[in-house]
C-alpha positions in Angstrom: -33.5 -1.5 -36.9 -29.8 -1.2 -35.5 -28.9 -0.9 -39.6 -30.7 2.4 -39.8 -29.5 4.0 -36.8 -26.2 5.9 -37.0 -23.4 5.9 -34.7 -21.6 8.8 -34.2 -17.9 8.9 -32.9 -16.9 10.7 -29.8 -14.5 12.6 -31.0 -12.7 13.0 -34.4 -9.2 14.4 -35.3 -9.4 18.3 -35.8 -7.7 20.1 -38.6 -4.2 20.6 -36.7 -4.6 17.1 -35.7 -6.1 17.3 -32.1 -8.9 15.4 -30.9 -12.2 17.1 -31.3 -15.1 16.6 -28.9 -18.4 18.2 -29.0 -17.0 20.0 -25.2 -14.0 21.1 -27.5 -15.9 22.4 -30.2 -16.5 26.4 -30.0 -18.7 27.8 -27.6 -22.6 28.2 -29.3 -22.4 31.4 -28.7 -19.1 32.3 -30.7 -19.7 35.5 -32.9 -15.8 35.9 -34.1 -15.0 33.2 -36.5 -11.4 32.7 -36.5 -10.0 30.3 -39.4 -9.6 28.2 -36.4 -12.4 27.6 -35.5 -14.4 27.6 -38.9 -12.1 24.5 -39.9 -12.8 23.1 -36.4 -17.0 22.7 -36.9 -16.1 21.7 -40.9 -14.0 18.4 -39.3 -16.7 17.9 -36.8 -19.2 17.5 -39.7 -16.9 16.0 -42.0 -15.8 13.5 -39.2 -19.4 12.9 -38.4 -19.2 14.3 -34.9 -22.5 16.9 -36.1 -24.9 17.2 -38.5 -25.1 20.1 -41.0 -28.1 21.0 -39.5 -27.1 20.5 -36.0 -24.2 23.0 -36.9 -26.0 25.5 -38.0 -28.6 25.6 -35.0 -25.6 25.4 -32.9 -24.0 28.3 -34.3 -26.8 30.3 -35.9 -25.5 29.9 -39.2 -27.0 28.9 -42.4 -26.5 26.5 -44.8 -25.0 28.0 -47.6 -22.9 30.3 -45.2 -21.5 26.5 -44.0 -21.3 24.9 -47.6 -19.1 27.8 -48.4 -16.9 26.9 -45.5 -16.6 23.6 -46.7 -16.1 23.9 -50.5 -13.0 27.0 -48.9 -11.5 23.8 -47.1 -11.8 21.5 -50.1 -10.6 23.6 -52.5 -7.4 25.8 -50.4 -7.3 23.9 -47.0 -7.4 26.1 -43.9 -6.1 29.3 -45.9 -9.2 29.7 -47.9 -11.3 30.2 -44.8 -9.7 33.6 -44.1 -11.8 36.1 -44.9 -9.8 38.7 -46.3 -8.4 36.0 -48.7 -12.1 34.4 -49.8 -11.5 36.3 -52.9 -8.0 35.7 -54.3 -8.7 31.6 -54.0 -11.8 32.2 -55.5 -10.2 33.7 -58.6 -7.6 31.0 -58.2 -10.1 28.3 -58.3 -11.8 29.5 -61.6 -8.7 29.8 -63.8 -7.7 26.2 -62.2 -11.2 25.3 -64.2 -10.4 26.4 -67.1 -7.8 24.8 -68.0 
């Protein structure tokens, strides 16, 4: 039974390398996603702090609005989270494919 059940770590190293807690996290309530922030809740679910779906209750957000968070991370770190940039790394990432 213990094998089944997951543990979940108390806090987990943010993305400019503070600790992250789920009091640290942003407020539920936060309408103005900062790049900040947005790679703060992808560490938390990368580090195992939340669930995907815990996140996006938490924030009102849905999945593929987070998964597009994520893959911005993955693919240009915290730059590719600002929104006025989304498209330039985009067009970025698809030339790096083709070649």
């Amino acid at each position: 039974m213990i094998e089944n059940q997951k543990i979940r770590p108390a806090q987990v190293i943010g993305p400019l390398g503070e600790l992250l807690t789920l009091d640290t996290l942003p407020p539920p309530n936060t309408s103005r996603w900062v790049v900040r922030r947005k790679a703060e809740v992808v560490a938390a679910v990368n580090g195992g702090l939340l669930t995907v779906d815990e996140v996006c209750e938490r924030y009102n957000l849905t999945v593929e609005e987070f998964a597009a968070w994520q893959r911005a991370v993955d693919r240009s770190g915290m730059p590719g989270l600002r929104v006025t940039r989304i498209q330039h790394y985009k067009s970025l990432y698809e030339r790096q494919q083709k070649y």
